[in-house]
Phi, psi and omega in degrees: 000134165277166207272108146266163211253157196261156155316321175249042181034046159206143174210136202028040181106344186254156177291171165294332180313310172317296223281333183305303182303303182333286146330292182322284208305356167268322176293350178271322182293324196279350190257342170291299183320332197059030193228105184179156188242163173231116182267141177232138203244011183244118123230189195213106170264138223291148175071022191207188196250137155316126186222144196267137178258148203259350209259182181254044160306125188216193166226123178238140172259136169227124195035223202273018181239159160251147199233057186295122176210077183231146191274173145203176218172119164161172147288131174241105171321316188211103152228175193268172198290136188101002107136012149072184224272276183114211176275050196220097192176166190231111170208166182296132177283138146255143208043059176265130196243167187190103204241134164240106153333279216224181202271343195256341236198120169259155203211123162228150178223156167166169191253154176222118168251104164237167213295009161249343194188163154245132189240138148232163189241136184225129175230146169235106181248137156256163167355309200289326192098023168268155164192131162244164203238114153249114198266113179249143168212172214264332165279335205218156186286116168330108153215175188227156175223148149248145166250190156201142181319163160220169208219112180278000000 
């Protein structure tokens, strides 16, 4: 879970600078690891208005495997009959990168092929544990979320 910071800036001993510096070193051990969730509490389906989601959706990487529970909203080209998986299925990650933009912010990619679509994914995770997720897939209308990393 991540560290909220208290109104009068200490929370167990720590300053807010600490818990900040803190935070930074976890969202840095889970993206070394390749091992972190992402909870989302947004999304934004192309072409359409932001809508806040209520449910507990997330994305989790753990090494080279994925864990998807993500809603949509969109046009979907081909699916199979009975309207199929949607963003909701565990499958191998392929060509996954990890690029630092800027000094707060990792820009990660990579792909997922399953037996309904192909997606790639671009997450921008910060310093902070916010992250935003843009999903395009070869069948279906773009869409994107936001969250935040979380830490067990």
């Amino acid at each position: 879970m991540a560290i909220m910071l208290s109104a009068c800036g200490s929370t167990n001993g720590l300053t807010k600078a600490e818990q900040q510096a803190q935070v930074t070193r976890q969202v840095q051990e889970a993206l070394d690891t390749r091992h972190y969730t992402i909870a989302v509490d947004w999304m934004k389906p192309l072409g359409g208005f932001a809508r806040h989601v209520s449910s507990n959706y997330e994305l989790k990487v753990n090494g080279d495997d994925i864990d998807c529970y993500l809603p949509y909203v969109g046009e979907a080209y081909h699916l199979p009959y009975g309207g199929g998986k949607g963003l909701n299925f565990k499958g191998k990650i392929n060509n996954y990168s990890i690029a630092y933009p800027t000094s707060n912010r990792s820009h990660i990619e990579f792909t997922v092929i399953n037996d309904e679509d192909s997606y790639l994914y671009r997450i921008d995770v910060f310093n902070n544990g916010k992250a935003y997720i843009d999903i395009v897939a070869r069948d279906r209308d773009a869409i994107s979320f936001d969250g935040e990393m979380i830490f067990n």
